[in-house]
N, C-alpha and C positions, 0 to 999 in steps of 0.2 A: 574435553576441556571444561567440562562441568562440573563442580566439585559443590558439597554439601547440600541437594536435594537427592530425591531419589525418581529417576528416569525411566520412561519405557520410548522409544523408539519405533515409532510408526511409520513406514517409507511408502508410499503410493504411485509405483511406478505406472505413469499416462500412457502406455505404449510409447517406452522407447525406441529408437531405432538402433541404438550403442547398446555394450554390452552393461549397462547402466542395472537391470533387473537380474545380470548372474552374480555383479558385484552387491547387491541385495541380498540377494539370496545367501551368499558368502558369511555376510556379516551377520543375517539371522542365524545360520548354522552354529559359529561360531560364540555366539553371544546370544542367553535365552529373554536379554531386555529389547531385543531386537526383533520383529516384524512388520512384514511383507505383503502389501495388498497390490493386485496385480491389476490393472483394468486391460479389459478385453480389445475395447476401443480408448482411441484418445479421446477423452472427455473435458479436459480444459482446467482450468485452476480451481472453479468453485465447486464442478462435482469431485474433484479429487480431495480435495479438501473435506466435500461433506464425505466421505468415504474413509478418511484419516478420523477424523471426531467420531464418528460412528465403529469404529475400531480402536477406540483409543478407550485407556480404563482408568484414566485418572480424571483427581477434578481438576485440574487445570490445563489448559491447552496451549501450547507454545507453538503455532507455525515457524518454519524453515523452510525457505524456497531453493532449489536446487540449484542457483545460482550466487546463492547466500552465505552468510557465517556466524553463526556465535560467535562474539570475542571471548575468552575465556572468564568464567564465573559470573557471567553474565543473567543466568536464572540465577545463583543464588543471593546476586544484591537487587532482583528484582522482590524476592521474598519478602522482606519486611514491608512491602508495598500493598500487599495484599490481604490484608489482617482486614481493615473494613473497606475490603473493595471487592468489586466485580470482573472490572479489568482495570489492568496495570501494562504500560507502557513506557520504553527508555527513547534515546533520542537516537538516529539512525545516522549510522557513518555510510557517507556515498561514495565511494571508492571510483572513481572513473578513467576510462578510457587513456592512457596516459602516465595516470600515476597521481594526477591531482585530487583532494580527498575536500568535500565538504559534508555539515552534518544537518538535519533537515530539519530540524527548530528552528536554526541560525537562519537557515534561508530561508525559512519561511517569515520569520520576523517574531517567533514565538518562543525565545529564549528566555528558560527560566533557572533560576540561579536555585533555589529549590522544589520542593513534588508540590503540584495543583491539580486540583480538577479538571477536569476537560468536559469541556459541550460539545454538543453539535455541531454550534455553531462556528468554533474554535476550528476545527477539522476543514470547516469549509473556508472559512478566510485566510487560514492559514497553506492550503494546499498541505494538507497532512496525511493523504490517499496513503503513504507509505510507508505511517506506522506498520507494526508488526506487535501485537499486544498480547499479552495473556490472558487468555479467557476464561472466569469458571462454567467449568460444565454445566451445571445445575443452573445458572441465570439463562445458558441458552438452550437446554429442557425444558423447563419454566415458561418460557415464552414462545417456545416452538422457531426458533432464529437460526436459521443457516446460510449458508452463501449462497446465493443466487448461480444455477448451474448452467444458465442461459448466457450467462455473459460471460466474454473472457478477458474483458479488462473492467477494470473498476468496481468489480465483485466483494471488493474487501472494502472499498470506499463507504458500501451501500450497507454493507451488514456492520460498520461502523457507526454509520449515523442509526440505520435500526437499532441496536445497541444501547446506544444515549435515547434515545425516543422513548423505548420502552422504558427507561430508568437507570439504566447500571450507572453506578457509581466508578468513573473509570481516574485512576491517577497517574499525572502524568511526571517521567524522572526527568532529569537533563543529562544524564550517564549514554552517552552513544555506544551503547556496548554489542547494536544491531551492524553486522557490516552490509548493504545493500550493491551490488557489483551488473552495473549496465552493462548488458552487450551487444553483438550483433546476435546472438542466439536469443535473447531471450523475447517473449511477448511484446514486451513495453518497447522494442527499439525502435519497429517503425511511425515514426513520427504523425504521419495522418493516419495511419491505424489504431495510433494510440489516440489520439485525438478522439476520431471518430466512436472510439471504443469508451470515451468518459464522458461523450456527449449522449449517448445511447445511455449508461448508467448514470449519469446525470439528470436528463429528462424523467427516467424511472422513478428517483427520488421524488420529482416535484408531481407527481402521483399518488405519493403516501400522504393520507387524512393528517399524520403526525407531522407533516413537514410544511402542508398549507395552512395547519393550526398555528406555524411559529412565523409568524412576518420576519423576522430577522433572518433565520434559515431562508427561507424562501426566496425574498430577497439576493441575499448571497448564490444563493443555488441558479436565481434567473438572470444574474450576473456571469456567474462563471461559462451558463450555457450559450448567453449571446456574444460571450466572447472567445470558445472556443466554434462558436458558430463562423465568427471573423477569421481566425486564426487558420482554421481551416482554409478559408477562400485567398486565403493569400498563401499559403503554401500550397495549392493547387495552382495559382498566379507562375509561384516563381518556379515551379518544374515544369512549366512551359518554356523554360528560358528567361536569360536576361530580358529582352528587348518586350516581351510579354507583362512581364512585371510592373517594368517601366511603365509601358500604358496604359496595366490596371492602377497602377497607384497614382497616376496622372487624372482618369477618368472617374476616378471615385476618391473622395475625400476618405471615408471612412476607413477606405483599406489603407492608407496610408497613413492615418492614425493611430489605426492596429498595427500595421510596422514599427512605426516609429515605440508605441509602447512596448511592443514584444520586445526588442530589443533595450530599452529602458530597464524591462523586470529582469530581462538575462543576464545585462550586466551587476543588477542590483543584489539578485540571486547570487551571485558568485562572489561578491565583496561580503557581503550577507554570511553566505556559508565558510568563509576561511576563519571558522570560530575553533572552541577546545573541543578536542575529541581523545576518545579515549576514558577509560575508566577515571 
């Protein structure tokens, strides 16, 4: 469904357990734009990933997550974005559970009617963990920048803000031409593992010299941690039960403060995200 660039096809099978690596195999036989990296162990998204760019022979790099999609011609109205950039990113259509669709600028609050620059700090205010960008090769050669292969959630959060840190010039579309598709399969569904999992790469960040040099990142970052710090304690709460819940939100002010917001952003999220999608 890509039309006017020119593609190669890296697929990085993590030890499936489906016949997911013969249907690879298939398509590389078939098609010489197409190959095959097989991992021996399951390795997780960011050494798979560094294992795709390391295999990969072009200068720019387009991740697809195997629960993902291009919408059609999607790299090639990213192209004119690219001329003085590093990276370049569109706006992500979130397809969920159901059938109901939102796009993650709109919910995040960072809707832009034409291309801007993006910060650091942008990514963190905004909850933008779920871009999906294009990368040139040669900027993350340059600086020696790969996905953190230790973590299996918020790996792409980290080597995002790494990213802007070191400099790249990244611009940002308002075209949702990413479709992103939550499941019960994939990494990010369980909720306190996900949690847990950006609270761990989030802490990570406020460890880098480049992120204690920016009061405003850091800031935002020691924000986001003490309140996935909360979030957690109260979904630990309520999987103990109703009546559990009750009388942690009764016993402690603060966790009931964090209820009351979480639900505030969830519904704000959702009025937020019923914005335009689509090319």
């Amino acid at each position: 469904m890509q039309s006017g660039v020119e593609i190669e096809v890296v697929i990085v099978d993590d030890k499936s357990s489906d016949n997911t690596l013969a249907i690879a195999r298939a398509l590389a036989a078939d098609d010489d734009r197409v190959r095959v990296v097989e991992n021996e162990e399951n390795t997780g998204p960011g050494e798979s990933r560094n294992r795709a760019i390391a295999a990969a022979r072009g200068e720019w790099l387009a991740l697809l997550d195997a629960d993902d999609r291009w919408l059609a011609g999607r790299l090639e109205r990213l192209v004119p974005h690219l001329v003085d950039a590093d990276v370049a990113s569109d706006d992500v259509l979130i397809r969920e559970p159901g059938g109901r669709t939102r796009t993650l600028l709109a919910t995040g609050g960072f809707g832009r009617p034409t291309p801007a620059r993006l910060a650091a700090a942008d990514l963190a205010r905004h909850q933008l963990g779920l871009l999906k960008p294009m990368i040139r090769r040669s900027f993350l050669e340059e600086h020696g920048l790969r996905f953190d292969p230790t973590l299996r959630i918020g790996e792409d959060f980290c080597l995002f803000v790494d990213l802007l840190l070191a400099g790249a010039r990244w611009m940002q579309t308002g075209d949702a031409t990413y479709e992103y598709r939550p499941g019960s399969g994939s990494v990010t569904a369980g909720r306190r593992e996900h949690l847990r999992g950006r609270l761990e790469s989030d802490t990570r960040l406020l460890e880098r010299p480049g992120v204690r040099a920016d009061s405003e990142l850091r800031a935002l970052l020691e924000r986001r941690v003490a309140w996935l710090v909360d979030l957690d304690r109260l979904l630990a709460a309520r999987e103990r039960g109703g009546r559990s819940l009750a009388r942690a939100l009764v016993a402690d002010p603060r966790l009931a403060r964090t209820a009351a917001r979480h639900a505030y952003h969830v519904a704000r999220r959702r009025l937020r995200g019923r914005g335009r999608v689509g090319p």
